[in-house]
C-alpha positions in Angstrom: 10.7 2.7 -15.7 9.4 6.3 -14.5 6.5 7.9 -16.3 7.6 10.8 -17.0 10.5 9.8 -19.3 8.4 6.8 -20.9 5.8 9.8 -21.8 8.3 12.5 -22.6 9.9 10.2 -24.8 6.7 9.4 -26.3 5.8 12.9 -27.6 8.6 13.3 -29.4 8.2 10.0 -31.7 -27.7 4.7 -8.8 -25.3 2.1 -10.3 -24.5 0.9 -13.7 -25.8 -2.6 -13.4 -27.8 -3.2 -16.0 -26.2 -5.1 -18.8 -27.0 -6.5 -22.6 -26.1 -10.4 -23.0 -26.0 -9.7 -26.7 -23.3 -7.0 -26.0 -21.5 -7.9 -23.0 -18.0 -7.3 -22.9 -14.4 -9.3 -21.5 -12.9 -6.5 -19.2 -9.0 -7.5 -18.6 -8.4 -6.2 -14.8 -4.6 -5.7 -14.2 -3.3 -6.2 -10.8 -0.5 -7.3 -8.3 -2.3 -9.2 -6.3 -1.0 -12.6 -6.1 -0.2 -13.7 -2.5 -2.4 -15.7 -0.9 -4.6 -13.4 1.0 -4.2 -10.6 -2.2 -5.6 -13.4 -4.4 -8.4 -14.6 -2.1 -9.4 -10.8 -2.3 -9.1 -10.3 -5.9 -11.5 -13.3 -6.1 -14.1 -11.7 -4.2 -14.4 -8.7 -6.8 -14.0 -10.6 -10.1 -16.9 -13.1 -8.5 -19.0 -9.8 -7.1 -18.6 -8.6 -11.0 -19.5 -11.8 -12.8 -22.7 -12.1 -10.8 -24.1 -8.7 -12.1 -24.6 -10.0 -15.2 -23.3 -9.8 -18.8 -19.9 -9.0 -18.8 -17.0 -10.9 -17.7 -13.9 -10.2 -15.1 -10.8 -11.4 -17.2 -8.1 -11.9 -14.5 -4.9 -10.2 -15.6 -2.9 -10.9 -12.5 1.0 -10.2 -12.7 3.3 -11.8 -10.5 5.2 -9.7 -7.9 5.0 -6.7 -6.5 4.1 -2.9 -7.5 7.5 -2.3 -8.5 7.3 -5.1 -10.8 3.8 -4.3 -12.2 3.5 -1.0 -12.4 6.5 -0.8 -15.3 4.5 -3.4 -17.2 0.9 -1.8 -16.9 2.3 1.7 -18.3 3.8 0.1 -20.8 0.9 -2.1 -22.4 -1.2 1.6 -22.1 1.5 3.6 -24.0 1.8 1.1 -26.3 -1.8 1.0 -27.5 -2.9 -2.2 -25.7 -4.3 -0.8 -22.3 -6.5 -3.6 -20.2 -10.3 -2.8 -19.4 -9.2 -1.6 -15.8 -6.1 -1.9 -13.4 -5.3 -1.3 -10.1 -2.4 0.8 -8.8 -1.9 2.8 -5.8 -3.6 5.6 -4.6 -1.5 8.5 -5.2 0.3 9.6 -7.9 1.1 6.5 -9.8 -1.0 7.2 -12.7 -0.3 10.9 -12.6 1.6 11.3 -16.0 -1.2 8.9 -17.7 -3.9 10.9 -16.8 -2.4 14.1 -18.0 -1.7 12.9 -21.4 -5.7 12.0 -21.6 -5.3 8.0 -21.7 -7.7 7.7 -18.7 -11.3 7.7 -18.3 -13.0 10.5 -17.3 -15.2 9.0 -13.7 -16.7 12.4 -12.8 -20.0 12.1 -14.2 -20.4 8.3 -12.7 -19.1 9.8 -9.3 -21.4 13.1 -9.0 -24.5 10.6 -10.4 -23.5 8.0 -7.2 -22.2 11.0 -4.7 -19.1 9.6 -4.2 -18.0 12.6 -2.7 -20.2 11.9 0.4 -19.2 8.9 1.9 -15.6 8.1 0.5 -13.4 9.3 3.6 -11.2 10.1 4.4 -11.7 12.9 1.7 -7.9 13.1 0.4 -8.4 9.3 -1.0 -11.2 10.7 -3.8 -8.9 13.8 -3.9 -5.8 11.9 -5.2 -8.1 10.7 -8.0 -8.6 13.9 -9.3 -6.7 16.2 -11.7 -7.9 19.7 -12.9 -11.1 19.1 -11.1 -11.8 15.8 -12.6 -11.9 12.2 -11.4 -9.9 9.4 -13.1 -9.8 6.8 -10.4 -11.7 4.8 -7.8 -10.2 4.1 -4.4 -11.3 0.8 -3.3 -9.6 0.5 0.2 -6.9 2.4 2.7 -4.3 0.7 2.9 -1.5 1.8 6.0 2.2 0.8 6.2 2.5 1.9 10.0 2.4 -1.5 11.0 4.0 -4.2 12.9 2.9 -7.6 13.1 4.7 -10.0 16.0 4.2 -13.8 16.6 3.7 -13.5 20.5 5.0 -16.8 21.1 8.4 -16.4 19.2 9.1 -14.1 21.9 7.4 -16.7 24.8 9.6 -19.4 23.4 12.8 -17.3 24.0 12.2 -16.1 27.4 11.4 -12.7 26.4 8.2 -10.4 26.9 6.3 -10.1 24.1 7.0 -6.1 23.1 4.2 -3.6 23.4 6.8 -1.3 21.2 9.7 -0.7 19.2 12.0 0.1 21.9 10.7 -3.5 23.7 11.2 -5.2 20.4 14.7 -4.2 20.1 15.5 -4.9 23.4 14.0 -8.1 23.1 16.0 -9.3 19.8 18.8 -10.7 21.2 17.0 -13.4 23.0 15.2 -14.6 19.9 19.0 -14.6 17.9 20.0 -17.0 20.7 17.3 -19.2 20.1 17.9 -18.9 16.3 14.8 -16.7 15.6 15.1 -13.7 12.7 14.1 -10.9 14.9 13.1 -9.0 11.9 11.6 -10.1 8.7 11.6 -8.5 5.7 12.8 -8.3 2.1 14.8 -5.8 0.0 13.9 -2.8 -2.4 10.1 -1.2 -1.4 10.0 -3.2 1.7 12.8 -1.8 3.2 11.9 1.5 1.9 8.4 1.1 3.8 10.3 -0.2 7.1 11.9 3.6 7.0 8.4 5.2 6.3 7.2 3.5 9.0 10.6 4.6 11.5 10.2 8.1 10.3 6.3 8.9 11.3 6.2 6.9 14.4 9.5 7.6 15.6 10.1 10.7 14.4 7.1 11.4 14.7 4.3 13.2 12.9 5.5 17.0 12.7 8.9 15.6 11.3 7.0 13.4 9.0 4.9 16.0 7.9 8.1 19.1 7.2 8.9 16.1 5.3 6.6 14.4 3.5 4.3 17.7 3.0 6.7 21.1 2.7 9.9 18.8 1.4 12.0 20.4 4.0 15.6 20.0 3.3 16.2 21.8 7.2 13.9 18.7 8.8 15.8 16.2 6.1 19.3 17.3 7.9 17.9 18.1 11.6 19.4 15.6 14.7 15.8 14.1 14.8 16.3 13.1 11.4 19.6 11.5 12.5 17.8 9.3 15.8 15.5 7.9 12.8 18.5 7.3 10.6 19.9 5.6 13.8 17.1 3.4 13.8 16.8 2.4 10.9 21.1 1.2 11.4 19.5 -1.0 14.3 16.8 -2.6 11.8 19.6 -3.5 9.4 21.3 -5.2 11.9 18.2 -7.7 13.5 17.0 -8.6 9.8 19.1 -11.8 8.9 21.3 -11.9 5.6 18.6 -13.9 3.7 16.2 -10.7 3.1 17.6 -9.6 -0.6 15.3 -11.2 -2.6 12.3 -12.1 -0.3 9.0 -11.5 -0.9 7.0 -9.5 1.2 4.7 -13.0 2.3 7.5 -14.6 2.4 8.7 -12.4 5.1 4.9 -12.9 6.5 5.3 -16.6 6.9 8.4 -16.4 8.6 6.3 -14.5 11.3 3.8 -16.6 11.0 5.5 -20.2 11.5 7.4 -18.6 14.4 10.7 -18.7 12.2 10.7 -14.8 13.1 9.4 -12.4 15.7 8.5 -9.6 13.9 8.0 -7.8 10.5 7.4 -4.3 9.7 4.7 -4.4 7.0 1.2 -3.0 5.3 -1.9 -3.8 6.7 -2.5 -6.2 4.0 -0.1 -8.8 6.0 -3.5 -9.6 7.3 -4.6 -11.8 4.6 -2.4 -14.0 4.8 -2.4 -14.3 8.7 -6.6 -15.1 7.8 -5.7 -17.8 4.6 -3.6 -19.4 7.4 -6.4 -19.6 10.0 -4.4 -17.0 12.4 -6.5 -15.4 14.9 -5.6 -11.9 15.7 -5.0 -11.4 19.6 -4.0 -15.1 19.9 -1.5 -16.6 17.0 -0.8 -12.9 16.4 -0.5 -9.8 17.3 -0.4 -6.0 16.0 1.3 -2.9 16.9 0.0 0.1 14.7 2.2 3.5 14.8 5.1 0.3 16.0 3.2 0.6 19.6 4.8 4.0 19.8 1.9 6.5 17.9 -1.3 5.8 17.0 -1.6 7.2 13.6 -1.7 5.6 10.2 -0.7 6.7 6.5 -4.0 6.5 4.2 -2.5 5.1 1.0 -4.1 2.2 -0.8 -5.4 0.5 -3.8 -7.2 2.3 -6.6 -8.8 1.4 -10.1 -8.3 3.4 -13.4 -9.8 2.9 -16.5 -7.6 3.0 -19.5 -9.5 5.1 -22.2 -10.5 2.8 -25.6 -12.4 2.8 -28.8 -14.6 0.1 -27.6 -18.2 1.5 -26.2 -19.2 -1.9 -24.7 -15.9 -2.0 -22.9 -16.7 1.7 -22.0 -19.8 0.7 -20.1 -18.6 -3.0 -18.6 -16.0 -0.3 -17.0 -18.5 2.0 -15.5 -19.7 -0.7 -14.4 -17.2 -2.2 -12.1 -16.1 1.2 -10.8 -19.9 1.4 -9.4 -19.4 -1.7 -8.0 -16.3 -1.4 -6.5 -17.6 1.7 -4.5 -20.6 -0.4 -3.4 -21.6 -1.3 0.6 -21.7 -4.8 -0.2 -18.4 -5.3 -2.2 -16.6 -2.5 0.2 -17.5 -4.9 3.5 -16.6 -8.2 1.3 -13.0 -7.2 -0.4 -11.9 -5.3 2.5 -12.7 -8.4 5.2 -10.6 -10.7 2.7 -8.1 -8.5 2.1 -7.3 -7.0 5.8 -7.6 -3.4 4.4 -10.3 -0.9 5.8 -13.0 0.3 3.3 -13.1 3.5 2.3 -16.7 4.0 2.8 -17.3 5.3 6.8 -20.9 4.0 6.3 -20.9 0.4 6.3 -20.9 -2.3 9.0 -17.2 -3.8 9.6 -18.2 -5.4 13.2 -17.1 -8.9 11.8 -13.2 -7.3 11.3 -11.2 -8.6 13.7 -9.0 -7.5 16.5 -6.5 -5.6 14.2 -8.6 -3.9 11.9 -10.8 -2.7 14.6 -7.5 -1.3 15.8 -7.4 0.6 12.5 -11.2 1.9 12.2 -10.6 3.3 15.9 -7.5 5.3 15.0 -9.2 6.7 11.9 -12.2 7.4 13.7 -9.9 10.7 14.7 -8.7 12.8 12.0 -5.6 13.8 14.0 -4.6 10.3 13.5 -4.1 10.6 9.9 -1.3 11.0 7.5 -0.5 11.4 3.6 1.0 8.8 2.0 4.6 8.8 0.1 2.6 8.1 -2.9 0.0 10.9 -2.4 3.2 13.2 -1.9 5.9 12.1 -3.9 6.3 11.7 -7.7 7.1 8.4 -9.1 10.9 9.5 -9.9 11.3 10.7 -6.2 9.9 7.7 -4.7 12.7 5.3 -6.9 15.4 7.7 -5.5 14.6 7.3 -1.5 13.7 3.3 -2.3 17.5 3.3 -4.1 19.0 5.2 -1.1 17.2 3.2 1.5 18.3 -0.3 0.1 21.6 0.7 -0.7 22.0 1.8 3.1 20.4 -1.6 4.3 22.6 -3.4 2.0 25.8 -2.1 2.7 26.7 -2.1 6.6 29.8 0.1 5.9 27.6 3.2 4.7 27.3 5.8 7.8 23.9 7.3 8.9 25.8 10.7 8.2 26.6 9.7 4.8 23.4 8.4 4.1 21.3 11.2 5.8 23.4 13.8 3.6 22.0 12.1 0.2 18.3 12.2 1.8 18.8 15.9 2.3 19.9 16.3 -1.6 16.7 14.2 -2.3 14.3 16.0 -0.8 15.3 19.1 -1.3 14.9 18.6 -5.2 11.9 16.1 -4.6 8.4 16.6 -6.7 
């Protein structure tokens, strides 16, 4: 379901703390966040909430991912049944909702709390905005540029444990003779992220940028498009036949119980390396920018607030978009959920070996690039995740054929 269609079809048919017991309010929070480590984290918040007082977190958790959510969130909101508050990405996800007026106007809460001051990198509060306004609260940065490795998959098999992409590669045919998956992963978005990830480490950040930013149809078509393309071919063959219907921590576990060697995946992977006991550095390793460029996407999770007639719900919503922008809830979700908080002033120094990795690189604004869903509409994100499965899916489609279709969608991309 894309937004724009649902909507057009549509028309033509200090912190908020304090709280009354005597008027307290259920707040339904949608989300996504199901996994092990994803739930864990969504615990922390709906506990953090409950102990201000009064009102009530009421866990709407769906099962499976964004894609699967997302359809089913827009729909309950159009509908006339919106939650008290959901989560969706950072970006552009709610883009359509907000301009139709079905969101709740943050502005006032965020000037009152300077949000504007200590939410960095700026571009996170900026994707919340829309005609000057704010409609969303960014509660973490999330990054795709990531690959997570099981060192001793590679020990097992008598190969060196890869510092790169190129070393990973060269590295997969030992662990197919020993039986290991060199690459895990599943189908739809995550292969769609495993390109993201090939284009701005590979490619590298001016081609991601001609692409991502100025939608250049020349950059789409150019040879260095083609060597990512090419790469992309290679990670179709190491992944194992298996991946079409796999879950993303699925695809974690496989890395974790040494069943595969790698996987390219979001930072949130993290979670469920820490539900598992995994030490970073030790059980596990990381390889931000794939080992080859230190630079990470700043997408990530964000709040809205679906506008209703109720004025209790109205302030038990204010209410947990303070909190959610708070030191101590920034230090305790983010910790639990293997994210990085959006808030550069608060003390991370129990994050472990990984995330340090990931506070460093952001430390340097050079380092940082847009998201697909900061760029992208809804409608051209669904083409490129169709293209990008079809490709993995079917071995007999060329990199020229499938580059050639990437060139027609960007070139009419929003």
């Amino acid at each position: 379901m894309r937004y724009r269609s649902v909507l057009a079809a549509l028309a033509t048919s200090t912190f908020l703390f304090a709280t009354n017991p005597a008027t307290a309010a259920d707040l339904e929070v949608t989300h996504w966040w199901t996994s092990g480590g994803e739930a864990a984290a969504a615990k922390v918040l709906a506990e953090s909430y409950d102990k201000l007082g009064g009102d009530k977190w009421v866990d709407g958790a769906i099962a499976g991912s964004g894609s699967t959510a997302r359809p089913i969130i827009v729909s309950r909101i159009l509908g006339g049944n919106p939650m008290g508050a959901t989560q969706l990405n950072t970006g552009r996800d709610a883009e359509d909702l907000v301009k139709a007026g079905l969101m709740t106007d943050l502005t006032e809460l965020a000037t009152k709390e300077g949000w504007a001051d200590f939410i960095r990198p700026s571009k996170l509060l900026d994707a919340c905005k829309y005609e000057g306004k704010i409609y969303c609260v960014p509660v973490n940065i999330h990054s795709l540029q990531w690959m997570w490795i099981n060192p001793n998959a590679f020990k097992d098999a008598g190969a060196a444990v890869p510092t790169n992409w190129n070393e990973f590669v060269a590295a997969a045919p030992k662990l197919k003779e020993k039986g290991v998956i060199p690459l895990a992963t599943g189908d739809a978005w995550q292969i769609d992220g495993v390109f993201r990830v090939l284009l701005a480490n590979l490619g590298g950040k001016e081609l991601y940028l001609k692409i991502v930013d100025e939608k250049s149809t020349e950059a789409a078509g150019s040879p260095e498009m083609k060597a990512v393309w090419q790469a992309f071919a290679n990670a179709r063959d190491l992944a194992d036949p298996g991946y079409v219907g796999r879950q993303w921590n699925e695809a974690t576990s496989l890395v974790l119980t040494g069943k595969a060697g790698g996987q390219i995946m979001g930072d949130w992977a993290q979670g469920e390396f820490g539900v598992a006991g995994k030490v970073a550095g030790t059980d596990y390793d990381c390889l931000p920018g794939l080992g080859v460029h230190p630079a990470l996407d700043t997408g990530g999770d964000a709040f809205y607030f679906p506008k209703n007639q109720n004025p209790e719900i109205t302030k038990a919503q204010l209410k947990l978009a303070s909190m959610l922008v708070s030191k101590e809830t920034q230090v305790a979700f983010n910790l639990a959920k293997g994210s990085l908080p959006i808030r550069g002033d608060v003390d991370m120094q129990a994050a472990n070996a990984c995330m340090q990795k990931g506070i460093k690189i952001l430390a340097d604004s050079n380092n940082v690039l847009p998201s697909y869903e900061q760029a992208f509409s809804s409608d051209t994100q669904g083409q490129i995740e169709d293209l990008m499965t079809e490709f993995f899916a079917d071995k007999s489609m060329t990199v020229e054929d499938a580059q050639a279709r990437y060139v027609e969608i960007i070139g009419e991309a929003k």
